[in-house]
LUMVONU-147929 format. One record per residue: x, y, z of N, C-alpha, C in turn. Coordinates in steps of 0.02 Angstrom, whole numbers, padded with zeros to 5 digits, always signed. Example, Ala and Ser with C-alpha at 12.3 -4.5 7.8 and 13.67 -1.06 7.14 Angstrom:
BEGIN
+00660-00284+00390+00615-00225+00390+00660-00165+00390/+00642-00112+00354+00684-00053+00357+00645+00002+00394/
// end
This chain:
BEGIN
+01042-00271+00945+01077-00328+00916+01032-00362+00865/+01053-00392+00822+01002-00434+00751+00984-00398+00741/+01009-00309+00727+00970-00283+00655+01008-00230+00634/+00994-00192+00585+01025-00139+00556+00987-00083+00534/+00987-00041+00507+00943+00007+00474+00989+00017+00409/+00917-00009+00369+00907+00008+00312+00906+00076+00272/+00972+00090+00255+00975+00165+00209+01023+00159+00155/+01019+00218+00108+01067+00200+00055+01051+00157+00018/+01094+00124-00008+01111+00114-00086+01053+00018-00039/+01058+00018+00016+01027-00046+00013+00966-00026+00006/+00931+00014+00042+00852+00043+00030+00842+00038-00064/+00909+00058-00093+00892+00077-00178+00863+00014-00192/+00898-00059-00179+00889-00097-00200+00821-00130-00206/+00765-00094-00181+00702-00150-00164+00677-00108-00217/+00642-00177-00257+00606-00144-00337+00531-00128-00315/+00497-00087-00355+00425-00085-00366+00396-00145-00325/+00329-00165-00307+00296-00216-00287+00229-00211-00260/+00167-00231-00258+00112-00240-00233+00117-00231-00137/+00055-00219-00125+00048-00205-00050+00016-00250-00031/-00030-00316-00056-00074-00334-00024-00097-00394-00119/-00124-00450-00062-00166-00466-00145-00247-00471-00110/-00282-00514-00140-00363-00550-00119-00343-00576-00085/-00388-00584-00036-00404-00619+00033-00381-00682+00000/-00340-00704+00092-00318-00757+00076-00365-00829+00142/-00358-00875+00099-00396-00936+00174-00325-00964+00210/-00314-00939+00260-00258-00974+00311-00283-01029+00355/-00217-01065+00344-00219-01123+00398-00207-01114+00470/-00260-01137+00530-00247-01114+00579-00211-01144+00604/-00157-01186+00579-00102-01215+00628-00033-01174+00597/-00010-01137+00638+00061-01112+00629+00101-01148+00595/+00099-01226+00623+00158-01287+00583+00159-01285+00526/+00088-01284+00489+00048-01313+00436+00101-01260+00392/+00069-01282+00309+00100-01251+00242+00058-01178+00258/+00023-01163+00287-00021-01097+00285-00067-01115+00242/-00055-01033+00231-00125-01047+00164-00103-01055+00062/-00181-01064+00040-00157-01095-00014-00108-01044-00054/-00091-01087-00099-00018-01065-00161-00065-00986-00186/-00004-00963-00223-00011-00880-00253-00058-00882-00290/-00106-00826-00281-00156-00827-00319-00238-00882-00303/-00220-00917-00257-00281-00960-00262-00324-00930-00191/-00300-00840-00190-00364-00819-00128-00414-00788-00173/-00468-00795-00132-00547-00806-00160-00560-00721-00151/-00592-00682-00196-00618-00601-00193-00638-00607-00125/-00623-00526-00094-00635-00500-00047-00608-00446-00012/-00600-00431+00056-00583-00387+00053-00507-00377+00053/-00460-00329+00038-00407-00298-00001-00361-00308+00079/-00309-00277+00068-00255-00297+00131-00225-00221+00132/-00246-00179+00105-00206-00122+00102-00227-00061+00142/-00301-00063+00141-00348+00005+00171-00352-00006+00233/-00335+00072+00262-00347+00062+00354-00417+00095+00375/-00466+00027+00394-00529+00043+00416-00540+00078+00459/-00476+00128+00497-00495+00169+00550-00447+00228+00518/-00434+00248+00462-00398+00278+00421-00416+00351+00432/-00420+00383+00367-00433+00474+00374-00518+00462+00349/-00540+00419+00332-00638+00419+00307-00649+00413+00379/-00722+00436+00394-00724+00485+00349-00707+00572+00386/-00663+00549+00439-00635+00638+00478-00567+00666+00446/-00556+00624+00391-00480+00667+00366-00438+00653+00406/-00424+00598+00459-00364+00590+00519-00326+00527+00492/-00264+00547+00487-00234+00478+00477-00238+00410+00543/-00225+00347+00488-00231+00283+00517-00188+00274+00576/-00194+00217+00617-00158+00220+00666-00085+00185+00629/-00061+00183+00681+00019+00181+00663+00062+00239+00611/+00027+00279+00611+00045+00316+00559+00094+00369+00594/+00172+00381+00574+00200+00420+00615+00247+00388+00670/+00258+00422+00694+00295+00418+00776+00282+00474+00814/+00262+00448+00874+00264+00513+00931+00221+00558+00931/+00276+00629+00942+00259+00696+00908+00287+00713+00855/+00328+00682+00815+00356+00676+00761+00295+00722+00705/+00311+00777+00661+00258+00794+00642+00252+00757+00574/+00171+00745+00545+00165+00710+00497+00179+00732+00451/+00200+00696+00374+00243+00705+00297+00165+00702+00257/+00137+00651+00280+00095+00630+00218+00020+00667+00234/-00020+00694+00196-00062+00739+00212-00130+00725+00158/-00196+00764+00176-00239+00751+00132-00229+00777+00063/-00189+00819+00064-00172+00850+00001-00144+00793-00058/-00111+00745-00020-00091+00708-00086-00157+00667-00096/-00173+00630-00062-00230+00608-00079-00259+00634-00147/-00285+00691-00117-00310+00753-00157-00276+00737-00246/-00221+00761-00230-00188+00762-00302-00179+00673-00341/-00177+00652-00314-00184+00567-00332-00250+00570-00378/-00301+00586-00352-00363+00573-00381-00387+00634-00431/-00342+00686-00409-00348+00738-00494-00293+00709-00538/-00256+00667-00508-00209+00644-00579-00246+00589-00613/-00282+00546-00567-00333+00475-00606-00376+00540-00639/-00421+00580-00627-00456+00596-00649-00445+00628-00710/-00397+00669-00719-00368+00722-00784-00340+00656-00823/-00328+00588-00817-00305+00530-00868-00351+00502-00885/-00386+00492-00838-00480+00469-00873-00510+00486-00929/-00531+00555-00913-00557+00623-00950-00521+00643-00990/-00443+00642-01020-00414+00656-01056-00401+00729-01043/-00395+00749-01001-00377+00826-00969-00277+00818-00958/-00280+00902-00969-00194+00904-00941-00192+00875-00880/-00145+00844-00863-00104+00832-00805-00093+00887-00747/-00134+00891-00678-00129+00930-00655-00057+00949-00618/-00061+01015-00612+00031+01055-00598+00031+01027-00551/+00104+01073-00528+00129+01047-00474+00119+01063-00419/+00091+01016-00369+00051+01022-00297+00111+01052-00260/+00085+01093-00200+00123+01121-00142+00140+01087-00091/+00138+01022-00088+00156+01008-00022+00232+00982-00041/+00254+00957+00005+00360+00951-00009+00360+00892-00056/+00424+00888-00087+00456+00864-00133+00483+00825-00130/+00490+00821-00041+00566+00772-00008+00537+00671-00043/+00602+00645-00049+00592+00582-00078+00566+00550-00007/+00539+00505-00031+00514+00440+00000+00478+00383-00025/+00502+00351-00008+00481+00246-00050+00414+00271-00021/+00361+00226-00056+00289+00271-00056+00244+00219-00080/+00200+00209-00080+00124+00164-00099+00072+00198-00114/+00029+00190-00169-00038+00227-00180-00072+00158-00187/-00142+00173-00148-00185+00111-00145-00274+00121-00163/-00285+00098-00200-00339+00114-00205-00410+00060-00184/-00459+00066-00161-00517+00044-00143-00576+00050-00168/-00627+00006-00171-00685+00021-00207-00751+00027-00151/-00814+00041-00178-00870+00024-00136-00888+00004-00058/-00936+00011-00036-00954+00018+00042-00917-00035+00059/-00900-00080+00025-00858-00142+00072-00789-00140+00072/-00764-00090+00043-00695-00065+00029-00642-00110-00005/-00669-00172-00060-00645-00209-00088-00574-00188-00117/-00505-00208-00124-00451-00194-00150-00473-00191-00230/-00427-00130-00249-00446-00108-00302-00358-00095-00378/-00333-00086-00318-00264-00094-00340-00223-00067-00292/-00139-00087-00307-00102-00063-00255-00038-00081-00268/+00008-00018-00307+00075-00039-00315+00108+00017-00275/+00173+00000-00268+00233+00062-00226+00298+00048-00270/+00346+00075-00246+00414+00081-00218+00439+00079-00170/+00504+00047-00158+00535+00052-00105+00597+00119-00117/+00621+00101-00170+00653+00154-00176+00633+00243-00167/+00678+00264-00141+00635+00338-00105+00632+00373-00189/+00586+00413-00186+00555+00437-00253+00536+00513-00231/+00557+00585-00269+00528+00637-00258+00432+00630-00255/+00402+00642-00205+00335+00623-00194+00284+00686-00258/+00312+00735-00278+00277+00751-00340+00261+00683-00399/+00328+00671-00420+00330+00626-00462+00296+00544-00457/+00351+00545-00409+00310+00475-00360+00244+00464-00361/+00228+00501-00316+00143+00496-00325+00095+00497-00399/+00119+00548-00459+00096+00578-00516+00112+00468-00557/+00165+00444-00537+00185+00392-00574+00138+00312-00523/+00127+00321-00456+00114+00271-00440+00027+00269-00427/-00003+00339-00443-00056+00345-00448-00095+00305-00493/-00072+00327-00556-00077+00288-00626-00059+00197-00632/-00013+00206-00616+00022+00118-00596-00027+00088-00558/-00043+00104-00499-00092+00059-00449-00159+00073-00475/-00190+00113-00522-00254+00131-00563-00263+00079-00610/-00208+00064-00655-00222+00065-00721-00170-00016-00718/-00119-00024-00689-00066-00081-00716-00051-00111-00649/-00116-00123-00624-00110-00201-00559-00130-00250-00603/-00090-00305-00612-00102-00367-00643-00142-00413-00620/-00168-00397-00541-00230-00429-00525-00310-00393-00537/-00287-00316-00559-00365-00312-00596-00367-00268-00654/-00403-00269-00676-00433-00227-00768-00424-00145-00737/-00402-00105-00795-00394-00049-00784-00449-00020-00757/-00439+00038-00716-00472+00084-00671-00534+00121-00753/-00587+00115-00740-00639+00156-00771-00659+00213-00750/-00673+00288-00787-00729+00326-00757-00775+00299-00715/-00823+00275-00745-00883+00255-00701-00854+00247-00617/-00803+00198-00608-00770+00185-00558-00762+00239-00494/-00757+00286-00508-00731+00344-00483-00768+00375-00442/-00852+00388-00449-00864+00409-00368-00878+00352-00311/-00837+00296-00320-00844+00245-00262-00771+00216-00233/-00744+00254-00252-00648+00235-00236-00637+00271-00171/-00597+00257-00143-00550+00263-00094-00487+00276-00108/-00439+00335-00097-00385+00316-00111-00328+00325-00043/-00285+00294-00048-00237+00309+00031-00167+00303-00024/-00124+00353+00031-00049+00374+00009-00015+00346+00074/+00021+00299+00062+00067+00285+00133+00140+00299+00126/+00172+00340+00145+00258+00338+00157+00279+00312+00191/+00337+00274+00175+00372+00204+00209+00426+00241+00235/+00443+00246+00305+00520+00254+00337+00529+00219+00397/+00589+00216+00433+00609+00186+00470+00622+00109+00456/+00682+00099+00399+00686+00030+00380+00724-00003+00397/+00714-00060+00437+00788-00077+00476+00794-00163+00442/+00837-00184+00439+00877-00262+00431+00857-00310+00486/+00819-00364+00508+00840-00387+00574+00851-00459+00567/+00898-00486+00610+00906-00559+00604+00862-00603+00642/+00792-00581+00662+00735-00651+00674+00678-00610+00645/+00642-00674+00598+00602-00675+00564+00545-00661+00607/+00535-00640+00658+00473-00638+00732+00507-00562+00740/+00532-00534+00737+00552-00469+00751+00545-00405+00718/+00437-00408+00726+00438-00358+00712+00359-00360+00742/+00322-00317+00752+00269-00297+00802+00203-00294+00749/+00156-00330+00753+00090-00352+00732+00049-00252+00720/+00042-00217+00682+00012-00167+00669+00042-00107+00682/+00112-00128+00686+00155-00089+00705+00203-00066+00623/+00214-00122+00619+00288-00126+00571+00248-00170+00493/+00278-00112+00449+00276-00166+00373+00320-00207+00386/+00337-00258+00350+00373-00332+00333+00372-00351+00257/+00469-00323+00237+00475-00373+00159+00513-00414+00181/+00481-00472+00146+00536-00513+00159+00575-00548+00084/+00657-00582+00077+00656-00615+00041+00706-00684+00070/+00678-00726-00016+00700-00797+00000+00711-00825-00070/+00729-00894-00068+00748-00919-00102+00677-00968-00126/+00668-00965-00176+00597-01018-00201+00623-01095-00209/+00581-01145-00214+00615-01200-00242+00661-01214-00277/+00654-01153-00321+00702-01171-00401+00760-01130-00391/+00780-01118-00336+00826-01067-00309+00828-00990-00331/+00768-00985-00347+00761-00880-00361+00731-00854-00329/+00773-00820-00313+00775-00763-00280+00711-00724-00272/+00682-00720-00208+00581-00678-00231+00583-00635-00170/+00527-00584-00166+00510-00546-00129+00432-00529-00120/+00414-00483-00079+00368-00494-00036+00369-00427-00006/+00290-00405+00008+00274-00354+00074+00218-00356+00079/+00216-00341+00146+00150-00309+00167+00150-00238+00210/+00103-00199+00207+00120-00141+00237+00082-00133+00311/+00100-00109+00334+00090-00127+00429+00021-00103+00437/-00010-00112+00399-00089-00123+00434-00135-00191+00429/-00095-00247+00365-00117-00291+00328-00130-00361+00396/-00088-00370+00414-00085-00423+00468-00141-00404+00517/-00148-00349+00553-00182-00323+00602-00261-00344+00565/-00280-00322+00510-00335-00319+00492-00359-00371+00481/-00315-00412+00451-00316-00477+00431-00343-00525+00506/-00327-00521+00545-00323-00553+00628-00268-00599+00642/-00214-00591+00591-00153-00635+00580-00098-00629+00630/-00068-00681+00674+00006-00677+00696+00052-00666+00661/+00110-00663+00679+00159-00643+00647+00179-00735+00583/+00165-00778+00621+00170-00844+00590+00123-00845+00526/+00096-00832+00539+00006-00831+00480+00034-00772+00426/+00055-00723+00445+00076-00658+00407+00145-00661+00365/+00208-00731+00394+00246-00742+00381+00230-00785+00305/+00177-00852+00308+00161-00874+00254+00130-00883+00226/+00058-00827+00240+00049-00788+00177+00092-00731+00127/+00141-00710+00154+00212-00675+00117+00229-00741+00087/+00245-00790+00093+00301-00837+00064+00251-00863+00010/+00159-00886+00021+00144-00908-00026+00105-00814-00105/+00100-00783-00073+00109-00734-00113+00176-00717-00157/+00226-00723-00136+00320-00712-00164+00304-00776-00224/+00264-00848-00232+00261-00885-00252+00290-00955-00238/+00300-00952-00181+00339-01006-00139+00276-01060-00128/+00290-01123-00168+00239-01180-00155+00236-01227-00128/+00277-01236-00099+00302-01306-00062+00302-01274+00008/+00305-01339+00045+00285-01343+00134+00318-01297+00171/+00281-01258+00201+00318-01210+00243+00361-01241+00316/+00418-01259+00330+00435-01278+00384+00464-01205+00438/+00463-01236+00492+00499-01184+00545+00584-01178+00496/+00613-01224+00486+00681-01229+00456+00677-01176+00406/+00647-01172+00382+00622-01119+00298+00633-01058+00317/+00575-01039+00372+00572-00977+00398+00641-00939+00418/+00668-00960+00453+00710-00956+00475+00758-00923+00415/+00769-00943+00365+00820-00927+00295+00797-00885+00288/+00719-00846+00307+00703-00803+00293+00754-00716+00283/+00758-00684+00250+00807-00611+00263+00738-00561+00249/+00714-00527+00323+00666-00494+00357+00692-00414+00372/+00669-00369+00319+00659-00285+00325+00589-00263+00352/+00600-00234+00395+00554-00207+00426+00548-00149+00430/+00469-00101+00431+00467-00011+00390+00397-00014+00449/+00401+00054+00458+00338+00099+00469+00319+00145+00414/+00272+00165+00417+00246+00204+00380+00174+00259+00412/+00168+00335+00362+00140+00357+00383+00085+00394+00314/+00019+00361+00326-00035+00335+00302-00080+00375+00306/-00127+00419+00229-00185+00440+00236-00237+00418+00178/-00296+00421+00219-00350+00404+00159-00411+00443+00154/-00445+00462+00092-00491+00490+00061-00530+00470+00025/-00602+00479+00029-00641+00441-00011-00647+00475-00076/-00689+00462-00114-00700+00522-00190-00748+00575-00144/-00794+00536-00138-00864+00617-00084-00795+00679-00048/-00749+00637+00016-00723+00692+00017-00656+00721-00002/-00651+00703-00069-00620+00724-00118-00649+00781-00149/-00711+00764-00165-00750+00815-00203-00782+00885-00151/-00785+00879-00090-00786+00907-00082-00734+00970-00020/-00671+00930-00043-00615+00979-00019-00593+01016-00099/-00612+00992-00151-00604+01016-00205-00656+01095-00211/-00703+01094-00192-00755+01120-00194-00753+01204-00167/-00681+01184-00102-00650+01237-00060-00602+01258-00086/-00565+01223-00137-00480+01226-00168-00488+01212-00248/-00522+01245-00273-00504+01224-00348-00465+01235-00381/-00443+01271-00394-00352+01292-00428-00319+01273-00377/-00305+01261-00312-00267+01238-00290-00198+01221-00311/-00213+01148-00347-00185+01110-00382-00165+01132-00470/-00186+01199-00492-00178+01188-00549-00263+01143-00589/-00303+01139-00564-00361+01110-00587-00381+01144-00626/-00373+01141-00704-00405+01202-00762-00471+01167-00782/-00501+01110-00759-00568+01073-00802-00614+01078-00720/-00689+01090-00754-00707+01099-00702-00737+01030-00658/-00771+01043-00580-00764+00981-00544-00793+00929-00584/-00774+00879-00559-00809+00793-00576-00885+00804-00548/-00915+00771-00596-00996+00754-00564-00989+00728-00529/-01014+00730-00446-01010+00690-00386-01087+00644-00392/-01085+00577-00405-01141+00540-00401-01132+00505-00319/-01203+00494-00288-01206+00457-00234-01195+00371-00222/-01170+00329-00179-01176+00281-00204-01243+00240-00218/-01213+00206-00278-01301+00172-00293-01318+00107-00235/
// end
C-alpha cells in the first residue's frame, strides 16, 4: 500500500541530473531548516563513490543487486568509460563497440579524484538508455560538463576513479520515510517557493556515507533542488518520493591500466596504452 512501481512512460519522464554535490554542513536537529542553501557546501568529500566499492578487488559495492539475482553492471564498463575519457583527451578515435549487453537502463557515471577520493563529477539519466551509448554519452557529460567543476584534464587521469551504477527497481511511494538508509536511491520532487516545479537525487550509497537519517538526507535533497526557505515537517510531507536500487561498480585508473594490459583490443583500442604514472 503507498506505492507503485515506476515503469514506462513515467520512468521516461525523469530528466538528466547530478548524483551528489560537495559536502554539505547539516543541522543536527531534524526540526531545524537542515543544512545551508544550494551550493553553500564547503569542498570535500563527493557523495557518489562507494568506499567499500570494486577498489581495490574488482567486487562491486554493497547494495549492489538483489539476492542471487545475477549482476548487469560489470568491470568492463568501467573499463570502456575510461577508454572513452581517454581516446577524447588524446584526440584518438572513439573506441568500438564493447561486448558486454546493450539492454537499456537509466544509468550514472561518476567520477573521483586522488587518495581522498574527492568528487570529481557526476551526471546520469533516469531515463533507460542503451548502455553502449549511455555510457559512451554520460562518460563525457560527467568528465567534461558538471557545472560544479572545470573540465576533466589529461594530467587528471592517473588519479581518477571511475564507478558505473544502473538504477532499477523504481517504485512511487506515498511517505516521504519510506525508503531504507543504504539501501534505496531517493528522487524526490516539489514545489520551490516560487511555485516550480524541482528535482533531486541521491543514489543509495550517499546518505549511508554521509552518516545521515533519512530526515538529514531528506533536506539536504530539498536544499540541493534549490529550495531556501524553512524546512517544516508540513513541507516534507508535499514531498512526491521515487525510490531505485541500483547496481554499482568501481575502478581506479592503476586498475584500469592494468586489466588493459591483459585486454588490449578488447575494446577496439587502436592507440597504444596510457602512461601509467604513480600517485605523487
Amino acid at each position: 500500500m503507498g506505492r507503485k512501481r515506476c515503469v514506462g512512460a513515467d520512468c521516461s519522464k525523469m530528466a538528466a541530473g547530478c548524483c551528489g554535490v560537495k559536502k554539505q554542513k547539516l543541522s543536527g536537529s531534524p526540526g531545524s531548516g537542515g543544512p545551508g542553501g544550494a551550493g553553500s557546501g564547503v569542498a570535500g568529500a563527493g557523495h557518489c563513490y562507494n568506499s567499500t566499492g570494486l577498489s581495490p578487488n574488482l567486487s562491486p559495492g554493497p547494495g549492489s543487486g538483489s539476492g542471487a539475482r545475477k549482476m548487469v553492471v560489470s568491470a568492463e564498463m568501467c573499463c570502456f568509460c575510461f577508454d572513452v575519457l581517454y581516446c577524447h583527451l588524446y584526440g584518438y578515435q572513439p573506441p568500438r563497440t564493447p561486448r558486454f549487453t546493450n539492454d537499456p537502463y537509466p544509468l550514472f557515471v561518476t567520477w573521483k579524484i586522488g587518495r581522498d577520493k574527492r568528487l570529481r563529477g557526476c551526471i546520469g539519466t533516469f531515463s533507460a538508455m542503451n548502455l553502449h551509448s549511455g555510457l559512451r554519452e554520460y562518460t563525457l557529460t560527467s568528465a567534461l560538463k558538471d557545472s560544479r567543476f572545470p573540465p576533466m584534464t589529461r594530467d587528471e587521469l592517473p588519479r581518477l576513479f571511475c564507478s558505473v551504477s544502473l538504477l532499477t527497481n523504481f517504485e512511487d511511494v506515498g511517505d516521504y520515510l519510506d525508503w531504507e538508509v543504504g539501501v534505496h536511491g531517493i528522487r524526490i520532487e516539489f514545489f520551490n517557493e516560487k511555485g516550480s516545479k524541482r528535482t533531486a537525487t541521491y543514489l543509495p550509497e550517499v546518505a549511508k556515507e554521509q552518516g545521515w537519517d533519512h530526515i538529514q538526507t531528506i533536506d539536504s535533497l530539498l536544499r540541493k533542488g534549490g529550495y531556501k526557505a524553512p524546512i517544516t515537517n508540513d513541507f516534507r510531507k508535499t514531498i512526491k518520493l521515487t525510490r531505485y536500487r541500483s547496481e554499482k561498480m568501481t575502478m581506479s585508473y592503476a586498475e584500469y591500466i592494468a586489466h588493459r594490459q591483459h585486454h588490449h583490443y578488447q575494446n577496439g583500442i587502436g592507440h597504444p596504452l596510457p602512461p601509467y604514472n604513480h600517485y605523487s
